[in-house]
C-alpha positions in Angstrom: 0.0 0.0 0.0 1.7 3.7 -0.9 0.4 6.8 1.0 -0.2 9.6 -1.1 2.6 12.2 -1.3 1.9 15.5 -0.1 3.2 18.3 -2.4 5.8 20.8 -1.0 2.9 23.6 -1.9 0.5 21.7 0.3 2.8 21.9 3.1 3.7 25.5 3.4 -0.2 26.0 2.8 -1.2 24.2 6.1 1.5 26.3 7.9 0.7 29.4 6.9 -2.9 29.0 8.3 -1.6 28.0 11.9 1.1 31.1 11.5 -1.9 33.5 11.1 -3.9 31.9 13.8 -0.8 32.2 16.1 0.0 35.8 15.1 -3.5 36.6 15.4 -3.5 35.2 18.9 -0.8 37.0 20.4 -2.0 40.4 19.0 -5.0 39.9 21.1 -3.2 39.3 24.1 -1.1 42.1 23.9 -3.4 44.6 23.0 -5.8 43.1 25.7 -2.9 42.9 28.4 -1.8 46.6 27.4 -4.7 48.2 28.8 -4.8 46.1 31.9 -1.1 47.3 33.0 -1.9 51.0 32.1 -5.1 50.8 34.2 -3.8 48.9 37.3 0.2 49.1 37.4 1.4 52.3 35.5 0.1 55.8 36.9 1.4 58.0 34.5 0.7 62.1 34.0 -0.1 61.8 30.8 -0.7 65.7 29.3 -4.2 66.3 28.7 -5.8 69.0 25.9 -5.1 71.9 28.3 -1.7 71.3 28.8 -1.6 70.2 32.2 -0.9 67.0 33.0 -3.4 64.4 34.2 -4.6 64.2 38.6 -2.9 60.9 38.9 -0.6 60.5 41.9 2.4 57.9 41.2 3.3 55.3 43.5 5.5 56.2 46.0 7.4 55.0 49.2 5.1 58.1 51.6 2.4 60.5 50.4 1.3 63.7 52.2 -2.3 63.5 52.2 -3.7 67.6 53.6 -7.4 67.7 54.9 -8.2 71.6 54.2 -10.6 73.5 56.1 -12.8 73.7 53.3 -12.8 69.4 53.3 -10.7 68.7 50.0 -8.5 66.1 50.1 -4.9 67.2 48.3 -2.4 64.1 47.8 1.1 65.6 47.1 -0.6 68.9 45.7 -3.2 67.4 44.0 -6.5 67.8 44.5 -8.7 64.4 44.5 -12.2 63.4 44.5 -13.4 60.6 46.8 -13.8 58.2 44.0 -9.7 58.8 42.8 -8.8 58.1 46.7 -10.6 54.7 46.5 -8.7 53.3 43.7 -5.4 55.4 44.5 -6.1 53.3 48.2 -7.0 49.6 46.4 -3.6 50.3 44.5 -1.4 51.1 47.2 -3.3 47.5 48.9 -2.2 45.6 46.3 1.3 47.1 44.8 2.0 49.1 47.9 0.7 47.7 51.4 3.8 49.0 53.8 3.4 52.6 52.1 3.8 55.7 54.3 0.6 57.8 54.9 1.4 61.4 56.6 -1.7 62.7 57.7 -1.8 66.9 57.5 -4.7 68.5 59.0 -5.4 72.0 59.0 -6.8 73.6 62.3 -10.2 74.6 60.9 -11.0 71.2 58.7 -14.0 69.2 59.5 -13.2 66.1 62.0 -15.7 63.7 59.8 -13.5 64.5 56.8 -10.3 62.8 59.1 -12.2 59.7 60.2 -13.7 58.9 56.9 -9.9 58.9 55.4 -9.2 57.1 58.3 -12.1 55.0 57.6 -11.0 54.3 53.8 -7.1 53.9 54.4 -8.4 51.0 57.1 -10.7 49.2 54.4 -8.0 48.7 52.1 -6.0 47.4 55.1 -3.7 50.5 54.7 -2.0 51.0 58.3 1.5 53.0 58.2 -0.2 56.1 59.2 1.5 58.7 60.8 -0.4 62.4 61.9 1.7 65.6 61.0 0.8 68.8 62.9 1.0 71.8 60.6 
């Protein structure tokens, strides 16, 4: 009995369709893995229409968080919203846990503005806190 022959055209054929599949492949996971790093590992200022750059904080060893009279919460001299100290706080948990936290509070700011920081630097399991008097 003689098997059939397969054609060096046949060959390079086949390949070629497992080559695109693989190529394909990995271009997914890159692209989808890009966008996972630059949402959860990277903080990055990246410049924004008016020229400024972007309210991220970067990851750092200690950040000076200042309570103001007025309740705003400034991180290294920028100004964040509740929402950008929740996932600035689940970042430091995960990347971050024995980060230093000093605590500014000016005289005249609100006390429930201190204990809900408190509060939200103790639900992501945040504890090297240290208070700074001004």
């Amino acid at each position: 009995m003689r098997l059939p022959s397969i054609h060096e055209s046949e060959e390079s054929n086949s390949m070629s369709a497992m080559t695109d599949v693989v190529f394909l492949l990995l271009i997914f996971f890159i692209v989808t893995m890009s966008g996972y790093v630059e949402m959860t590992l990277l903080e990055t200022n990246l410049p924004t229409a008016s020229g400024k750059t972007s309210d991220k904080v970067d990851l750092q060893e200690s950040l000076t968080i200042e309570l103001s009279s007025d309740g705003q919460t400034i991180i290294n001299g920028i100004q964040q919203t509740p929402e950008s100290l929740n996932r600035l706080f689940s970042r430091y948990s995960r990347l971050m846990p024995k980060a230093e936290f000093l605590l500014q509070c000016d005289p005249e700011s609100r006390h429930n503005a201190l204990v809900s920081l408190l509060s939200a630097l103790a639900k992501h399991n945040l504890k090297n806190v240290k208070l700074l008097k001004i």
